[in-house]
ROPA-114459 format. One record per residue (C-alpha): y, x, z; residue number from 1. Coordinates in nm, 3 decimals. Layout:
! ROPA-114459
PT/v/u/w/pos
PT/Y/X/Z/NUM
...
//
This chain:
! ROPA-114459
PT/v/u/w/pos
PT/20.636/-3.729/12.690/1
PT/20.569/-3.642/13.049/2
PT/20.814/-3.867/13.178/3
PT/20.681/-4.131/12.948/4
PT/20.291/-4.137/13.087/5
PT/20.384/-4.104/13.465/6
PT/20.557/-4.419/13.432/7
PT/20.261/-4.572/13.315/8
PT/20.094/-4.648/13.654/9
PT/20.387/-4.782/13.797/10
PT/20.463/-5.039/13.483/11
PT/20.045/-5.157/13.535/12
PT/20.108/-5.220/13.878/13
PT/20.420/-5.439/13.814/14
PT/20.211/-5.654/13.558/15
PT/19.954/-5.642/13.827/16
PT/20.182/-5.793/14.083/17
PT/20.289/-6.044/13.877/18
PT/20.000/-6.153/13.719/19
PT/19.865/-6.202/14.076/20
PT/20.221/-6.410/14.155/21
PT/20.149/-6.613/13.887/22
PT/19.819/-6.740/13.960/23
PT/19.915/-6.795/14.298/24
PT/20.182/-7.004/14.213/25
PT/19.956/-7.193/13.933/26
PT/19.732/-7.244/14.202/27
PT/19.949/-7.363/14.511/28
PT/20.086/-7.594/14.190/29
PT/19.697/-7.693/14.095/30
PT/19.629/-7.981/14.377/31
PT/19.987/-8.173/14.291/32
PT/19.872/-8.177/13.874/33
PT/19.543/-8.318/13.999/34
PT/19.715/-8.599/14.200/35
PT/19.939/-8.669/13.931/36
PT/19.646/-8.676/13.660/37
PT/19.432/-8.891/13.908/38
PT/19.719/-9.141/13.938/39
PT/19.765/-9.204/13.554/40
PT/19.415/-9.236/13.559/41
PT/19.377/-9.545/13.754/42
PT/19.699/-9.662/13.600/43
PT/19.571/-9.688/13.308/44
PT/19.249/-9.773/13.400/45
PT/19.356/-10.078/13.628/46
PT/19.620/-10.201/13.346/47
PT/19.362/-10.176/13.023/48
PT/19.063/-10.370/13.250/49
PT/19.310/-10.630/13.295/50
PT/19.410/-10.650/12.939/51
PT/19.037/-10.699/12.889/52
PT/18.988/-10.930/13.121/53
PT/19.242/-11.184/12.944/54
PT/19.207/-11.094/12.534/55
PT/18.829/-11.144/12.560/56
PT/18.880/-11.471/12.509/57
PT/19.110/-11.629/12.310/58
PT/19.489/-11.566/12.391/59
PT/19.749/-11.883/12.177/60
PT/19.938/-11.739/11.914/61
PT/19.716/-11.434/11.827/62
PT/19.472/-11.441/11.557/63
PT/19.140/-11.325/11.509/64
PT/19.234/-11.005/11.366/65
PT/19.500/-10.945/11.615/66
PT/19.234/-10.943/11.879/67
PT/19.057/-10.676/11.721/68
PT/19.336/-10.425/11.688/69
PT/19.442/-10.511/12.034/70
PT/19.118/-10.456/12.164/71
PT/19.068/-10.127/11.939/72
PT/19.413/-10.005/12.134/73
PT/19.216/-10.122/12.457/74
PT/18.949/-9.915/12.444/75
PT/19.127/-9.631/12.310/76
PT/19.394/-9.611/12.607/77
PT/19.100/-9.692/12.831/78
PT/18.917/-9.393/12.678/79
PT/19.271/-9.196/12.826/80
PT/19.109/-9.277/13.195/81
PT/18.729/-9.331/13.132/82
PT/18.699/-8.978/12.905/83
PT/18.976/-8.771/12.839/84
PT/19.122/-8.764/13.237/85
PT/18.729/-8.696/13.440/86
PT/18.649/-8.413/13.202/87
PT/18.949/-8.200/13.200/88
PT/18.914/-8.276/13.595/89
PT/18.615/-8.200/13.594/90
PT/18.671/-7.833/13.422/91
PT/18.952/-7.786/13.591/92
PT/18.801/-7.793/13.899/93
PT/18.463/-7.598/13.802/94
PT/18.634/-7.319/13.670/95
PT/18.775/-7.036/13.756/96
PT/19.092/-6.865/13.539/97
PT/18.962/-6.567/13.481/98
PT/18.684/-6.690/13.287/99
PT/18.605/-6.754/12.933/100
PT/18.611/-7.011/12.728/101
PT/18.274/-7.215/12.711/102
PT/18.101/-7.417/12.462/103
PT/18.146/-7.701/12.752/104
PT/18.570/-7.642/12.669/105
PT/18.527/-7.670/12.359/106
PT/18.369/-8.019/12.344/107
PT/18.589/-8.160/12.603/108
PT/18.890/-8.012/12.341/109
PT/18.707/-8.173/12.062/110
PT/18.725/-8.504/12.296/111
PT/19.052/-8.457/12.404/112
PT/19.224/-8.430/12.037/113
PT/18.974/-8.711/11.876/114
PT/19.101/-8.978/12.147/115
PT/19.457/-8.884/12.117/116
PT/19.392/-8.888/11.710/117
PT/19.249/-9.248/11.764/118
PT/19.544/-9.382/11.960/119
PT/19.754/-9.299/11.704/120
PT/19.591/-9.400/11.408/121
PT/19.522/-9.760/11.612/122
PT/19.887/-9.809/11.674/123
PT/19.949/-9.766/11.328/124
PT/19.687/-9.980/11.230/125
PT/19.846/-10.279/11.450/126
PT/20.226/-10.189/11.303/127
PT/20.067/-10.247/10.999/128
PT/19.900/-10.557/11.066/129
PT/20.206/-10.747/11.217/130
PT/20.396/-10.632/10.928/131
PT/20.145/-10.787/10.721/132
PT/20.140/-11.098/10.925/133
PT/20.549/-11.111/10.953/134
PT/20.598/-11.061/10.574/135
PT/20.344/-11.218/10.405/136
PT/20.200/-11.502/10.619/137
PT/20.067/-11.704/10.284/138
PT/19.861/-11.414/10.174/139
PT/19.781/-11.279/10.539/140
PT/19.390/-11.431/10.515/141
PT/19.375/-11.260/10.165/142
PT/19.554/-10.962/10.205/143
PT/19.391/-10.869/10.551/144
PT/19.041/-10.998/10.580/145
PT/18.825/-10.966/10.898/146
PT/18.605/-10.719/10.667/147
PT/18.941/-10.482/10.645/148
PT/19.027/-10.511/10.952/149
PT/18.708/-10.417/11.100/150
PT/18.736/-10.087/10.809/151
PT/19.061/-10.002/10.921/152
PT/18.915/-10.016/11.273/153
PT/18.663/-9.827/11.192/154
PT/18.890/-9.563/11.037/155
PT/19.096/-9.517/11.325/156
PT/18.785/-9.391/11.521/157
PT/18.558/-9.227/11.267/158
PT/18.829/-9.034/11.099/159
PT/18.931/-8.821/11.373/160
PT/18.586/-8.685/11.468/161
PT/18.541/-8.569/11.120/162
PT/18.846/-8.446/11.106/163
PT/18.832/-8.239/11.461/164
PT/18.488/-8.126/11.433/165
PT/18.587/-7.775/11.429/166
PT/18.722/-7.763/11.780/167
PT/18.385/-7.827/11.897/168
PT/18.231/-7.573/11.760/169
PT/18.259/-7.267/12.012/170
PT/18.205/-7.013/11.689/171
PT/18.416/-7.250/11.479/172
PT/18.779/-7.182/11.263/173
PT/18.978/-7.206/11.544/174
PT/18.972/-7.105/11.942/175
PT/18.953/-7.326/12.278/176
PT/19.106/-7.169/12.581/177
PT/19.116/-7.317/12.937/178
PT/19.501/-7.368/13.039/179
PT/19.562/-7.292/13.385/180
PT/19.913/-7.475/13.297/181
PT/19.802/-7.822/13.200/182
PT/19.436/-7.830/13.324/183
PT/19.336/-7.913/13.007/184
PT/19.095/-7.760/12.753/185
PT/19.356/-7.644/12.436/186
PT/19.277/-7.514/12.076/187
PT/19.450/-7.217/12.050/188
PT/19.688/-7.292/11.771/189
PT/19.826/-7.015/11.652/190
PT/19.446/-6.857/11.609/191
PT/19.425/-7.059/11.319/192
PT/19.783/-7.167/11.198/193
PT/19.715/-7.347/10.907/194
PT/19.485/-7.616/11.014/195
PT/19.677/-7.643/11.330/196
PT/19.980/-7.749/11.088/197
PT/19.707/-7.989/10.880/198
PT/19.663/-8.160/11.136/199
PT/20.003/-8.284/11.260/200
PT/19.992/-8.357/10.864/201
PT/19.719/-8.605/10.887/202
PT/19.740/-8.755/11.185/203
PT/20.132/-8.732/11.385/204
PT/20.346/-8.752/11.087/205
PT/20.206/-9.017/10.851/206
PT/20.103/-9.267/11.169/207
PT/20.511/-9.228/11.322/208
PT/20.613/-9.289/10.963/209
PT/20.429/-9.584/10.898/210
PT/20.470/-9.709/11.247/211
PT/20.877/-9.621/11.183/212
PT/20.890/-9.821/10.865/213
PT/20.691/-10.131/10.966/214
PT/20.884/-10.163/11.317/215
PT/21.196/-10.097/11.180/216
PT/21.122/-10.366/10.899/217
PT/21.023/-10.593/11.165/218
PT/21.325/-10.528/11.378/219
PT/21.615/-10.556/11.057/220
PT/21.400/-10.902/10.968/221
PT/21.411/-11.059/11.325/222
PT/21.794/-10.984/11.355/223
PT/21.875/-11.105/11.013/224
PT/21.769/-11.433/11.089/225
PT/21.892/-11.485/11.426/226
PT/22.223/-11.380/11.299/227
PT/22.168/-11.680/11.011/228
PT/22.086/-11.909/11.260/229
PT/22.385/-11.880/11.488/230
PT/22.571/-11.879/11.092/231
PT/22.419/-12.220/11.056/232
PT/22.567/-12.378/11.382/233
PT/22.254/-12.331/11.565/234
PT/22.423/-12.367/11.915/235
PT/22.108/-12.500/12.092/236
PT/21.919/-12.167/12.002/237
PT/21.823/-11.977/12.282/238
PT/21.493/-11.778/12.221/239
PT/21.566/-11.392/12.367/240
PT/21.572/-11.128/12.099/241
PT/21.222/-11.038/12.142/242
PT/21.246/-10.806/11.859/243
PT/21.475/-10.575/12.014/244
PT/21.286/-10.654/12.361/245
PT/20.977/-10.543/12.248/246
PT/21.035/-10.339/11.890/247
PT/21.292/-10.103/12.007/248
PT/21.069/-9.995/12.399/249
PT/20.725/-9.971/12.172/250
PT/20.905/-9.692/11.924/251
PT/21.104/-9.505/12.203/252
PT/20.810/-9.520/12.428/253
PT/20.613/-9.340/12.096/254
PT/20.838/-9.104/12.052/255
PT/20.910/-8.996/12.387/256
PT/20.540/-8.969/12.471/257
PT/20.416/-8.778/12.175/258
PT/20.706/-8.586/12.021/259
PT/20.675/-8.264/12.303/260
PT/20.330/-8.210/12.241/261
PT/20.372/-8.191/11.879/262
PT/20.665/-8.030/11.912/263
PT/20.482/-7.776/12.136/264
PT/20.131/-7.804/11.945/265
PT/20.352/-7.655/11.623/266
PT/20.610/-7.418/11.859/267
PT/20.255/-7.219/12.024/268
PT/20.069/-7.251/11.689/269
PT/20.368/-7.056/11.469/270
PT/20.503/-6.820/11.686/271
PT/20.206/-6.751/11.894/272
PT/20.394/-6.790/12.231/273
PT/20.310/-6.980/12.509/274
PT/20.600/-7.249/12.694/275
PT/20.672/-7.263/13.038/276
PT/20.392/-7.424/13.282/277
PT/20.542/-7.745/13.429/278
PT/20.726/-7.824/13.025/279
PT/20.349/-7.755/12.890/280
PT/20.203/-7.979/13.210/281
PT/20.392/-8.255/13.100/282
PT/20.378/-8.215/12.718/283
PT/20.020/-8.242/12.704/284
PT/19.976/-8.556/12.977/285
PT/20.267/-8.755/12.864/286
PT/20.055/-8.900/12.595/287
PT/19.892/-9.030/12.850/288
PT/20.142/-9.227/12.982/289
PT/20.159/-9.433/12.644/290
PT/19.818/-9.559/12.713/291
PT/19.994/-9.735/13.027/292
PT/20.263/-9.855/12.899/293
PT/20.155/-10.007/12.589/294
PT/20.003/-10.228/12.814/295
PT/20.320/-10.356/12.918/296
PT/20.484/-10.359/12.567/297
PT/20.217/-10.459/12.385/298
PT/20.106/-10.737/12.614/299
PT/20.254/-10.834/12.930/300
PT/20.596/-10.913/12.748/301
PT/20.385/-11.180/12.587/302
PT/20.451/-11.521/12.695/303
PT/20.118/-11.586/12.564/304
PT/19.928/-11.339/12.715/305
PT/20.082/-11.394/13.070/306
PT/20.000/-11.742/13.065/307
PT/19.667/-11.645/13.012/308
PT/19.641/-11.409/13.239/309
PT/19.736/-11.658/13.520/310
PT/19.496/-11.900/13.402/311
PT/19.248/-11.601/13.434/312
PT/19.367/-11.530/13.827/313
PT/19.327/-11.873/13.903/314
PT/19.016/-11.884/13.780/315
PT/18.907/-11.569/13.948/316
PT/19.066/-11.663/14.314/317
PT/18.852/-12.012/14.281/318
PT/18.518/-11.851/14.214/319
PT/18.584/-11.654/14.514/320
PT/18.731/-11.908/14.675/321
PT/18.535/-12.225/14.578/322
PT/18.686/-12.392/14.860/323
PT/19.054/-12.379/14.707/324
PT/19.154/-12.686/14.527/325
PT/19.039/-12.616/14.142/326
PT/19.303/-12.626/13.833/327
PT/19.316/-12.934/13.684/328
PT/19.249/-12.985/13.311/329
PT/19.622/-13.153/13.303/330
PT/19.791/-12.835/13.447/331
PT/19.590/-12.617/13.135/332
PT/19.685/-12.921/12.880/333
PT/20.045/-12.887/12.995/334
PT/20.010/-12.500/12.946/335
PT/19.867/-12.537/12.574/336
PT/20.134/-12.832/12.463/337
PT/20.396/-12.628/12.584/338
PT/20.294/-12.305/12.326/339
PT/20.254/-12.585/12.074/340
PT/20.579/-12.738/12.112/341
PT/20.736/-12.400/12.168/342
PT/20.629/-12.323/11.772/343
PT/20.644/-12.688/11.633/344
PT/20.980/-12.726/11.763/345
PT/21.155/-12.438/11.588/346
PT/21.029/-12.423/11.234/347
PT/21.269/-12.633/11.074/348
PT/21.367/-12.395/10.850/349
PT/21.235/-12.025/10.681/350
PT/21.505/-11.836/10.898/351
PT/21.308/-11.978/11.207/352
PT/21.004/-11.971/11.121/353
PT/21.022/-11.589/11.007/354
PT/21.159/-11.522/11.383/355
PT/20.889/-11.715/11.520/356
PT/20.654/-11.494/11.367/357
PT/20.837/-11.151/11.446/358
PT/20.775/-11.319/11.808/359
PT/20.432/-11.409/11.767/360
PT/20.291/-11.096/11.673/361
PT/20.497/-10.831/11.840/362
//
């Protein structure tokens, strides 16, 4: 027993030492997370204003209510950069490790999980739409109405907040601690395990299946057809697989973006342990990420949309230019017939005309 308490002193000092290693090392690593955070920031700032810039008006091929979702999934990548990034900076950079959590953390949590909740539930809302469009394009008007739409819009963002509410409560079911890992303001999962698990139940799990099942729908139809065509002797057919272009990128970059910090949210929350810091630093950003790059999948693969966004850079460049020679109504005429003859010209048949769709609203 004697030999037992004089080793006491010596194990504290050990736990000392390293405890003081480790928040040296977290904060030598502190200024590179910053300029990595700061970077996705105006990535995905830059590339969402642009998508603004060009769907604010009307874009050929996409409807009314495809506007809407795409600008839903505009402002809630944006909200990545304009919300989510300057307050986690902004605590990061205010606070000190040792300290407490705050009410403050625990409303920039609460902000943190609603936005990611609403980029999830919006990408399943557009999966759902263009599976809607793709597969039932008589009964599209009827089936989705601008009044639905705008509901399941309005879903997407006004769920989440009801559903997170008790994150921002600093007395609430479950705790908010500042992680010195990620920068970030986290619920403490495993304080409250079961609605920790709810909510990958409500939110992760039934937006990737429904987003699995639509895309993959979408993806089995568009190659089903191009397979009939080239059947049916249709040598002069030459349209890229856009389906596996733009389907197969949208669902890997999903998966790869969200699946660690699920896969981390549930780890922490059932066994109570905590992951190493750069695999936790990048878990909880890499949704993030998705924000920039469904700009590229979801719109600059578009034919549509870059032709648009030209016309918009043109446009731009002569306002501040007005001296430059302006863009002649013929050279925007040309632009127009060409979409038009690029969908007149191949629906001579149901195979093509399904593919045309799978193009037109992926």
């Amino acid at each position: 027993m004697m030999s037992s308490n004089a080793s006491l002193p010596g194990d504290l000092d050990e736990l000392d030492v390293k405890g003081t290693d480790t928040l040296k090392l977290l904060e030598a690593h502190r200024p590179i997370k910053i300029g990595i955070i700061l970077l996705l920031g105006v990535m995905i700032t830059l590339g969402n204003v642009a998508v603004v810039s060009v769907i604010y008006s009307a874009v050929p091929g996409w409807s009314r209510n495809s506007r809407y979702f795409l600008l839903s999934l505009t402002g809630a990548d944006s909200a990545f950069g304009l919300i989510v990034m300057p307050l986690n900076l902004c605590v990061s950079l205010l606070k000190d490790y040792s300290d407490e959590p705050d009410p403050f953390c625990h409303v920039v949590a609460f902000f943190n999980a609603t936005v990611y909740s609403t980029c999830m539930y919006t990408l399943a809302s557009i999966s759902v739409e263009r599976y809607v469009a793709v597969f039932y394009p008589l009964q599209y008007s009827t089936m989705l109405t601008r009044r639905r739409a705008l509901l399941l819009i309005a879903f997407a963002w006004l769920f989440p907040p009801v559903l997170l509410v008790p994150i921002s409560c600093p007395e609430g079911i479950i705790d908010v601690y500042f992680s010195s890992a990620s920068l970030v303001c986290n619920p403490s999962y495993s304080s409250n395990v079961t609605y920790s698990l709810s909510l990958t139940g409500f939110i992760f799990f039934p937006c990737s299946a429904l987003m699995t099942f639509c895309n993959l729908r979408l993806w089995v139809a568009a190659r089903r057809q191009r397979r009939k065509l080239r059947t049916h002797g249709s040598a002069r057919w030459t349209r890229p697989n856009v389906a596996s272009r733009v389907l197969v990128p949208v669902m890997t970059a999903y998966y790869t973006c969200w699946t660690p910090c699920m896969v981390i949210m549930i780890y922490t929350a059932i066994s109570g342990s905590s992951v190493p810091e750069w695999v936790e630093f990048v878990a909880v950003w890499l949704p993030t990420s998705n924000g920039f790059l469904n700009c590229i999948f979801y719109f600059w693969i578009n034919q549509s949309f870059r032709r648009k966004f030209h016309l918009v850079l043109q446009r731009l460049c002569f306002r501040l230019c007005p001296d430059a020679k302006p863009v002649h109504d013929s050279v925007m005429a040309t632009l127009n017939n060409n979409t038009v003859h690029e969908r007149s010209s191949s629906v001579s048949s149901t195979c093509t005309l399904l593919t045309i769709a799978v193009e037109n609203y992926i």
